[in-house]
C-alpha positions as CSV (number, residue, x, y, z in Angstrom):
1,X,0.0,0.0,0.0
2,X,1.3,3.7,-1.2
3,X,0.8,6.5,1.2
4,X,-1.3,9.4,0.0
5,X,0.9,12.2,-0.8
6,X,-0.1,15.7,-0.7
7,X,-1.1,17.2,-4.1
8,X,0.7,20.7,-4.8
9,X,-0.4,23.6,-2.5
10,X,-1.8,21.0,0.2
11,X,-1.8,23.0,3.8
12,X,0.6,21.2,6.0
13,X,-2.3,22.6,8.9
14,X,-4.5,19.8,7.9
15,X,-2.1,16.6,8.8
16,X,-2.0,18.2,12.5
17,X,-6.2,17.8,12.7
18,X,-6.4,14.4,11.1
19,X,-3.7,13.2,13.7
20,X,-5.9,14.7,16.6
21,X,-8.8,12.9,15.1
22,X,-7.1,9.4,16.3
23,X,-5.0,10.6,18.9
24,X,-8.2,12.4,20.9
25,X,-9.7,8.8,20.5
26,X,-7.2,6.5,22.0
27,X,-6.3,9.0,24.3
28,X,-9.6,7.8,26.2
29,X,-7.4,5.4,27.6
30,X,-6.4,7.6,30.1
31,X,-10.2,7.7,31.9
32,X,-9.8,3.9,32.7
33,X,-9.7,5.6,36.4
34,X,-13.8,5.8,36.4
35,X,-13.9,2.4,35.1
36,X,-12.3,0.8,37.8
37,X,-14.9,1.7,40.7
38,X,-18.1,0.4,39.0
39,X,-16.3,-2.8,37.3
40,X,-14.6,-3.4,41.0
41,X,-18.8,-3.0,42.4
42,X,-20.5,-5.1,39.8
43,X,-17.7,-7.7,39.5
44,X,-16.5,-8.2,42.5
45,X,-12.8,-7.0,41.6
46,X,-10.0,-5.7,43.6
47,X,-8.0,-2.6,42.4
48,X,-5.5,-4.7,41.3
49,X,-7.3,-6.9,39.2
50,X,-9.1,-3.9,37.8
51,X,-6.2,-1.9,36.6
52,X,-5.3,-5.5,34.3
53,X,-6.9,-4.3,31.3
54,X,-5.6,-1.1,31.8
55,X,-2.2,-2.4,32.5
56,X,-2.7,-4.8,29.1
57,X,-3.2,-2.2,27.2
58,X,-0.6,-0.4,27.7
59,X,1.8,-3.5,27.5
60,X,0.0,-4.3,24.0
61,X,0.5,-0.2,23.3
62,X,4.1,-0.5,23.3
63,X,4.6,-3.8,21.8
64,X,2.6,-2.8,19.0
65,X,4.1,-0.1,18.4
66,X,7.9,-1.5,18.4
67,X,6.9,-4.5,16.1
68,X,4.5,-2.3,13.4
69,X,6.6,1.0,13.7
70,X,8.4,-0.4,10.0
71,X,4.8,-1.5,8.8
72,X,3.3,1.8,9.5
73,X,6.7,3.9,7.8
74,X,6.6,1.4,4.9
75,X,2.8,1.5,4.6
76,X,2.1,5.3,5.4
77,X,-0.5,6.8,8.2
78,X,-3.5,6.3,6.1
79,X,-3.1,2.3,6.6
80,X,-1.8,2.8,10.5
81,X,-4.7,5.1,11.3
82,X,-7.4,2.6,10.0
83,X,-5.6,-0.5,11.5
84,X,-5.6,1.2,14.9
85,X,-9.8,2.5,14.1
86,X,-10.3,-0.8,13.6
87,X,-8.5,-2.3,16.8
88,X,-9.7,0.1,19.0
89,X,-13.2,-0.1,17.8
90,X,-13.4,-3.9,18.0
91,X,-11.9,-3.8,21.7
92,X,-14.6,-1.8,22.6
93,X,-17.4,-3.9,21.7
94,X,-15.6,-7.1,22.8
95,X,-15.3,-5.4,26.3
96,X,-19.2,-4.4,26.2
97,X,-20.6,-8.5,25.0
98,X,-17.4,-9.1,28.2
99,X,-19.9,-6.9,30.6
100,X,-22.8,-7.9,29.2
101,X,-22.0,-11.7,30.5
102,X,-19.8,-10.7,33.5
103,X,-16.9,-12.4,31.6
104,X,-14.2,-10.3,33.0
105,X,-11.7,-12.2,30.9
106,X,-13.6,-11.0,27.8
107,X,-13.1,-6.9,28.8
108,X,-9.0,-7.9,29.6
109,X,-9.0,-9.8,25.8
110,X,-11.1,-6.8,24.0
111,X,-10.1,-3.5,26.0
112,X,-6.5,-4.9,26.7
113,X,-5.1,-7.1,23.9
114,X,-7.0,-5.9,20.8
115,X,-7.5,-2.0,22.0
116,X,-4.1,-1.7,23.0
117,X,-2.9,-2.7,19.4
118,X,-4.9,-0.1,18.5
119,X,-3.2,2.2,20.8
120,X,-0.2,1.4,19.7
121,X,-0.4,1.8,16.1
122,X,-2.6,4.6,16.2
123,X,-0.1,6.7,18.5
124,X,2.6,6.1,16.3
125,X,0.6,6.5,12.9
126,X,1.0,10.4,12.9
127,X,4.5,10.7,14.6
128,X,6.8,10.7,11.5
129,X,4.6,12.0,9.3
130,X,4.5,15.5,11.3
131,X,8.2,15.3,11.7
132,X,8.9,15.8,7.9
133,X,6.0,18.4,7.3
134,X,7.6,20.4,10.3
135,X,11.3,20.4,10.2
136,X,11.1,23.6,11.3
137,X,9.2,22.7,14.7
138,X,9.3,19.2,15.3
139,X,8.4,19.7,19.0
140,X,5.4,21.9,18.6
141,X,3.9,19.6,15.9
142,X,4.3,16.2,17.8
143,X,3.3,18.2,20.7
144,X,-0.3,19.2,19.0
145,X,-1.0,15.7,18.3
146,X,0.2,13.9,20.5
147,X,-1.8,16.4,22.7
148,X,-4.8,14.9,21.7
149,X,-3.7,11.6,23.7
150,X,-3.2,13.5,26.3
151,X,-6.3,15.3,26.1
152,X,-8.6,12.5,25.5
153,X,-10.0,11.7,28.7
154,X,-10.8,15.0,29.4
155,X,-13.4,14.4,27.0
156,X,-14.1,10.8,27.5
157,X,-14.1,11.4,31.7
158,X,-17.0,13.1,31.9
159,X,-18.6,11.4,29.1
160,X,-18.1,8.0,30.9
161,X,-19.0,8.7,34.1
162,X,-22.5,10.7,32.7
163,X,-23.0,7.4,31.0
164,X,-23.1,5.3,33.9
165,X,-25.1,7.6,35.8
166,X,-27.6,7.5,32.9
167,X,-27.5,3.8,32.3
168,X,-26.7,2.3,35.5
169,X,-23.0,1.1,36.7
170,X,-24.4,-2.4,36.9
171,X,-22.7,-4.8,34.3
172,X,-25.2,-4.4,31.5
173,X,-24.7,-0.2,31.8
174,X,-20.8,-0.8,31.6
175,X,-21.8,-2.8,28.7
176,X,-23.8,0.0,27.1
177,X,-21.4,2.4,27.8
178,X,-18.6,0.5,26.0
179,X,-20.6,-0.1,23.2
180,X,-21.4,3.9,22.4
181,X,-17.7,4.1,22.9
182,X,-16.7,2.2,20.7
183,X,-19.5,3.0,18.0
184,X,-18.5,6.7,18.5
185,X,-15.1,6.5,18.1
186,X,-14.9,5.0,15.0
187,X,-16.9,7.2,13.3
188,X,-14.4,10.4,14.8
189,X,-11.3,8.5,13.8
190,X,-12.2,7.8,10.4
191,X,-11.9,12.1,10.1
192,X,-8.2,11.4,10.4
193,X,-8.2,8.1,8.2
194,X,-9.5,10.5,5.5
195,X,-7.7,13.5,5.6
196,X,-4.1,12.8,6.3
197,X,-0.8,12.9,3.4
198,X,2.7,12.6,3.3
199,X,4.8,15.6,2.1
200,X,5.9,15.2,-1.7
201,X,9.0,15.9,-0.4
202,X,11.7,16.3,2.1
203,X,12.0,20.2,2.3
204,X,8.1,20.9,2.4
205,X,8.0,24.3,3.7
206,X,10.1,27.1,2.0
207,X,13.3,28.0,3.7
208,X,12.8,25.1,6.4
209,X,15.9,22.4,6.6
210,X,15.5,19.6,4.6
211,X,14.5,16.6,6.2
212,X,17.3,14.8,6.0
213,X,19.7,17.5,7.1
214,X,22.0,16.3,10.1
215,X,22.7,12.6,11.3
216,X,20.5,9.6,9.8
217,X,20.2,6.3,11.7
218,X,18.4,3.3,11.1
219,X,16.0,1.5,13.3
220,X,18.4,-1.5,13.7
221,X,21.5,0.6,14.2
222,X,20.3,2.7,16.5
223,X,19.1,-0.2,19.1
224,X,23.0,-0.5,19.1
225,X,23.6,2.8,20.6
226,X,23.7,4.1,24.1
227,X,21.9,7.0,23.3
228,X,18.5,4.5,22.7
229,X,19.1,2.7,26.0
230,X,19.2,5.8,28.2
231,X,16.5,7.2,26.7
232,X,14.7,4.1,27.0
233,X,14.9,4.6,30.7
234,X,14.3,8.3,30.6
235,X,11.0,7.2,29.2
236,X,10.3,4.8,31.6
237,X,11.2,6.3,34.5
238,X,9.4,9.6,33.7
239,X,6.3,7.4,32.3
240,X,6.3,5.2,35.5
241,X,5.8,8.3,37.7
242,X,3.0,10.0,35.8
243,X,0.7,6.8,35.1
244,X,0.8,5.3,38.6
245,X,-1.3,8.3,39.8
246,X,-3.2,8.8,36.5
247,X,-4.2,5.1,37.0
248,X,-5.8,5.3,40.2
249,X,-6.6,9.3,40.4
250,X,-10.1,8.9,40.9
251,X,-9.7,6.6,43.9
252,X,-6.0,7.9,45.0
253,X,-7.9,11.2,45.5
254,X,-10.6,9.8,47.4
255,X,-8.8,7.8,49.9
256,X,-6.1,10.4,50.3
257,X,-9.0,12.7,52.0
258,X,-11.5,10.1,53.5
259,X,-10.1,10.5,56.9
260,X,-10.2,14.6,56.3
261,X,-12.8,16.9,56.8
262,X,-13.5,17.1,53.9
263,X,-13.6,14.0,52.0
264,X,-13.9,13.9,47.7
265,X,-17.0,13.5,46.4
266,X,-17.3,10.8,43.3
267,X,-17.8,13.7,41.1
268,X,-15.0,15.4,42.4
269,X,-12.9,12.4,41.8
270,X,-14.0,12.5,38.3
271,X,-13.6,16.5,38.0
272,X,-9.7,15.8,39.7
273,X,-9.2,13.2,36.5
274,X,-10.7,15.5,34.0
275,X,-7.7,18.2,35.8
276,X,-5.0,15.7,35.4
277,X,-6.2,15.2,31.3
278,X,-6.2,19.1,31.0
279,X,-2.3,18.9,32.5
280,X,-1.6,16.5,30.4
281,X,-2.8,17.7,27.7
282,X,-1.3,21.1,28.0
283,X,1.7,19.6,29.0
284,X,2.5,18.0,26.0
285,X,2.1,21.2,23.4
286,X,3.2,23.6,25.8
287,X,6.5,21.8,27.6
288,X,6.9,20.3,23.7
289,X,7.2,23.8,22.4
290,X,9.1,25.0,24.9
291,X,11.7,22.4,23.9
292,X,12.3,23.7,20.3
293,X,13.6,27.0,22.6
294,X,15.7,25.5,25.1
295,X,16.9,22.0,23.9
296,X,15.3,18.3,24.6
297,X,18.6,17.5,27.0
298,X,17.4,20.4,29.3
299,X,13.6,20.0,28.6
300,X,14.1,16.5,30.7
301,X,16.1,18.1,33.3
302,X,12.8,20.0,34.3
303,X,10.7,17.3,34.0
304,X,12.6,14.6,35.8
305,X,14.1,16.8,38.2
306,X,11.3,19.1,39.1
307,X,9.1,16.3,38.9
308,X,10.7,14.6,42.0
309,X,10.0,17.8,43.6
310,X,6.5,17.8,43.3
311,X,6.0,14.0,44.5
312,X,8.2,14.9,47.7
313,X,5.8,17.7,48.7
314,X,2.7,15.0,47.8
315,X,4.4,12.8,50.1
316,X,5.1,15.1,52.8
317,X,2.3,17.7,53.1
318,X,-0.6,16.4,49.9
319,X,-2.9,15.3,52.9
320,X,-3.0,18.6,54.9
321,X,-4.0,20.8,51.4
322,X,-6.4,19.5,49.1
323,X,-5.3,22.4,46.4
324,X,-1.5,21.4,47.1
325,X,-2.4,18.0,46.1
326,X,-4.0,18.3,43.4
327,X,-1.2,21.5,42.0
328,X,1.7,19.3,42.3
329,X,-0.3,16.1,40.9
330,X,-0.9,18.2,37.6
331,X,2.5,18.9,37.4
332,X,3.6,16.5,37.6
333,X,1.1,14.9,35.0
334,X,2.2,17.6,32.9
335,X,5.3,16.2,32.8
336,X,4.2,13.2,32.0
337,X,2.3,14.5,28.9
338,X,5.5,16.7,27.9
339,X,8.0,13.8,28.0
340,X,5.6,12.0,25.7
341,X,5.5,14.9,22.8
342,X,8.7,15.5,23.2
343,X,10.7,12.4,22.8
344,X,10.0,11.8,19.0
345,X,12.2,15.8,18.3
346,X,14.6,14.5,21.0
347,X,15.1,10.9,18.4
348,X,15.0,13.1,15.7
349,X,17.7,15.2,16.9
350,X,19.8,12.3,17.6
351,X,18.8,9.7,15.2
352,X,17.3,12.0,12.3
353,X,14.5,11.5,10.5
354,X,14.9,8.3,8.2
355,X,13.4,5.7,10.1
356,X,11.9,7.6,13.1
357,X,8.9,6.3,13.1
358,X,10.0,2.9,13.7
359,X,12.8,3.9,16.4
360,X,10.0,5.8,18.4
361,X,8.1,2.8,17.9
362,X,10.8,0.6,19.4
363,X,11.1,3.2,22.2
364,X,7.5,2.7,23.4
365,X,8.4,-0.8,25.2
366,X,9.4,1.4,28.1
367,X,6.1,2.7,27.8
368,X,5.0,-0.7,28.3
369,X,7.1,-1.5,30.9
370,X,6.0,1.8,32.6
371,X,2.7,0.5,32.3
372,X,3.0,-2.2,34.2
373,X,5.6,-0.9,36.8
374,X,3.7,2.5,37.8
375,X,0.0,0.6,38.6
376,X,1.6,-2.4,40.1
377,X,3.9,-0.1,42.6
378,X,0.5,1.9,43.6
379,X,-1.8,-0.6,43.4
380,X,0.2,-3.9,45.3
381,X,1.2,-1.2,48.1
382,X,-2.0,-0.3,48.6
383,X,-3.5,-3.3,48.4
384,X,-1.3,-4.6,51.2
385,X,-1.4,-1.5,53.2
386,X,-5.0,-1.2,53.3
387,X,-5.0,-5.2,54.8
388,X,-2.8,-3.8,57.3
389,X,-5.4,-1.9,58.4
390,X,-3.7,1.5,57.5
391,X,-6.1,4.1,55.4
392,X,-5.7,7.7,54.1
393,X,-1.9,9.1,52.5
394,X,-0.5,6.4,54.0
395,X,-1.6,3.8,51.6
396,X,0.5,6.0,49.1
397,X,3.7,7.4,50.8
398,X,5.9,4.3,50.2
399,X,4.9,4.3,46.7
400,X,5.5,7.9,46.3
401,X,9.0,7.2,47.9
402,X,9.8,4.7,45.0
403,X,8.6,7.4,42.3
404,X,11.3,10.0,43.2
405,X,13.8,7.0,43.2
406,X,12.5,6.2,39.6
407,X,12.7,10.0,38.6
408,X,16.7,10.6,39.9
409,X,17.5,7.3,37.8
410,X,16.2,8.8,35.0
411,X,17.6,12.1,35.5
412,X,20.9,10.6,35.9
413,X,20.5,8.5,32.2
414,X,19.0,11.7,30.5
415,X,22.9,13.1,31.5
416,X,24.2,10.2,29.9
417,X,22.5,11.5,26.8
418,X,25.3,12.3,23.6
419,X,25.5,12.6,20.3
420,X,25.5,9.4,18.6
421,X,29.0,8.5,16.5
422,X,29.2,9.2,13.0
423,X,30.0,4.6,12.2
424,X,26.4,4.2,13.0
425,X,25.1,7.2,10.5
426,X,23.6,6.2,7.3
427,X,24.9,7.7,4.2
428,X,22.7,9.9,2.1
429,X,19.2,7.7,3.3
430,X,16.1,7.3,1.1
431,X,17.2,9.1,-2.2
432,X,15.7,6.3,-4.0
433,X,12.8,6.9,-1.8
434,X,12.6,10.5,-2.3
435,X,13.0,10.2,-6.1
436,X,9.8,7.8,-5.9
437,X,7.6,10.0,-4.1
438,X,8.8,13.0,-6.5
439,X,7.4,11.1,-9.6
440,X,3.8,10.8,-7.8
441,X,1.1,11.9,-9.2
442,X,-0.2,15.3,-8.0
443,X,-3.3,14.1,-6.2
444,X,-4.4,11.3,-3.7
């Protein structure tokens, strides 16, 4: 399959929309959080076992990603964005017959394994494409659609939890509620399915640098490098900290004040989720931009560094000031969001743009460790604390303890971070390639 490519005088403005199109979709992800209580209720779950599908996804997310990250730069966006519509979709409904028949195994399979290939592909679908119609600002344009993952749940938060106020949070209104997601989604993504091209080619904007200017790496040479590995666990590190709160924010909130004098409401708890979305979200355009100003190296500095900052004063004062809490947890989420949008500039810095859709696809596998890591450290300590017979911020503090551990690790590999050496560069990549899309015809 050939990817569309732009006719003459196509606005590069329209490839950021068609990303957000998908991206605001899967993004939904993110509001698993109001999922949890209901499916816990009408199942019979712990928090644990709740957070699986969650937890799958994510997994499935990254290892998606690194295994169809050549797929999706040899077959274009077009064919990534309608494998992941497709995925995502179908995980949906098979979550919704899984609620339906109180098959819990059935949501895991559907939301878990066959969303999160969804996920994965359609997070990665848009990446390189927006790299080489913005050479000039590679950080703002992954950051305005990669904000729509961020964003989603700020959308699909209060959606979800005014759908199972409307049709019950019994089983069969979880099942209902999965099914208008998933109906609903696919028609939104297919906006992005049907609108997005690749440039014609590499120097698509007048007076920009060329795409190919500066180092070029493949995918396989660049898993060889040092520069991959540390920020590999820059990633995960940074990704660990933000998603073991965003997991469990609705409850985390909840319990952290339950013992207060003024405990959190469930629509506060869904209100402090939509927050951590709007962090997130902001995060990853604005902390993204801000990188194309002041570097990726130092862009990390802030948010692993800082970052640490913000879970020490949780740790230490978050149960005596609700609006400290909830400051320093969109912080850091915005952190979170911004080492997400920026990470694809920071491999095209280093690794340049030849294959970067498959090396930030390769990357993501510390997103699916993180996913794994950051629930499992909140949730397990919790678990076990609350059987202790402890309640409140102290069901947290330990794990909070471990997150600033996480975050100086990966401050210290993000000063690892070098230039990579010229013997793994490729010489003058994808002129063949480029001569190809040069002889296409002017419309698609």
């Amino acid at each position: 399959m050939s990817p569309p490519v732009a006719p003459a005088g196509w606005s590069r403005w329209l490839v950021p929309p068609a990303a957000l199109s998908v991206h605001l979709s899967i993004g939904q992800a993110y509001a698993w959080s109001v999922f949890k209580p209901p499916l816990e209720s009408a199942l019979g779950l712990s928090g644990t076992e709740s957070a699986l599908p969650f937890q799958l996804a994510i997994v499935m997310l990254g290892l998606s990603a690194a295994f169809g990250g050549t797929l999706v730069e040899r077959n274009g966006p077009r064919w990534a964005m309608t494998v992941a519509l497709v995925c995502f979709s179908s995980g949906f409904l098979i979550s919704a017959l899984g609620a339906a028949t109180e098959q819990y195994w059935l949501i895991v399979l559907g939301y878990g394994f066959v969303g999160g290939i969804g996920l994965g592909i359609g997070y990665i679908s848009p990446v390189s494409t927006l790299i080489k119609w913005f050479p000039d600002r590679p950080g703002m344009a992954t950051g305005i659609a990669i904000m729509g993952f961020g964003g989603g749940a700020l959308i699909a938060s209060p959606w979800s939890t005014q759908m199972l106020q409307s049709f019950g949070s019994d089983s069969s209104g979880i099942a209902v509620a999965f099914l208008v997601h998933g109906l609903t989604y696919a028609v939104f993504m297919s906006l992005g399915v049907l609108l997005v091209r690749v440039p014609r080619t590499d120097r698509p904007v007048q007076g920009a640098p060329s795409t190919l200017q500066g180092p070029q790496v493949s995918a396989g040479s660049a898993l060889r490098t040092p520069q991959f590995w540390c920020l590999w666990v820059v990633l995960c590190m940074n990704v660990t900290a933000g998603i073991g709160i965003l997991e469990k924010a609705a409850p985390m909130i909840t319990d952290f004040f339950a013992n207060t004098s003024t405990p959190v409401s469930v629509s506060a708890a869904a209100g402090f989720v939509a927050l951590l979305s709007a962090a997130n979200m902001a995060g990853r355009i604005g902390w993204s931009s801000t990188s194309d100003l002041i570097g990726r190296k130092n862009i990390y500095r802030v948010y692993l560094g800082v970052g640490a900052l913000m879970y020490a004063l949780i740790a230490l004062f978050g149960d005596s000031s609700k609006p400290l809490f909830v400051l320093c947890a969109m912080v850091i989420l915005s952190f979170y969001g911004g080492g997400f949008a920026t990470v694809p500039a920071y491999l095209k810095d280093l690794f340049g743009t030849y294959q970067v859709g498959a090396i930030h696809g390769r990357l993501l596998t510390a997103w699916s460790t993180a996913g794994v890591l950051g629930p499992l450290i909140v949730n397990w300590i919790a678990d076990h604390q609350k059987a202790d017979g402890k309640s409140g911020a102290s069901l947290y503090s330990l794990s909070f303890m471990i997150m600033i551990g996480l975050l100086v690790i990966g401050f210290v590999a993000n000063e690892f971070v070098r230039p990579v050496h010229a013997r793994h560069h490729v010489p003058a990549p994808r002129e063949e390639a480029l001569d190809a899309e040069r002889q296409q015809p002017e419309s698609a």
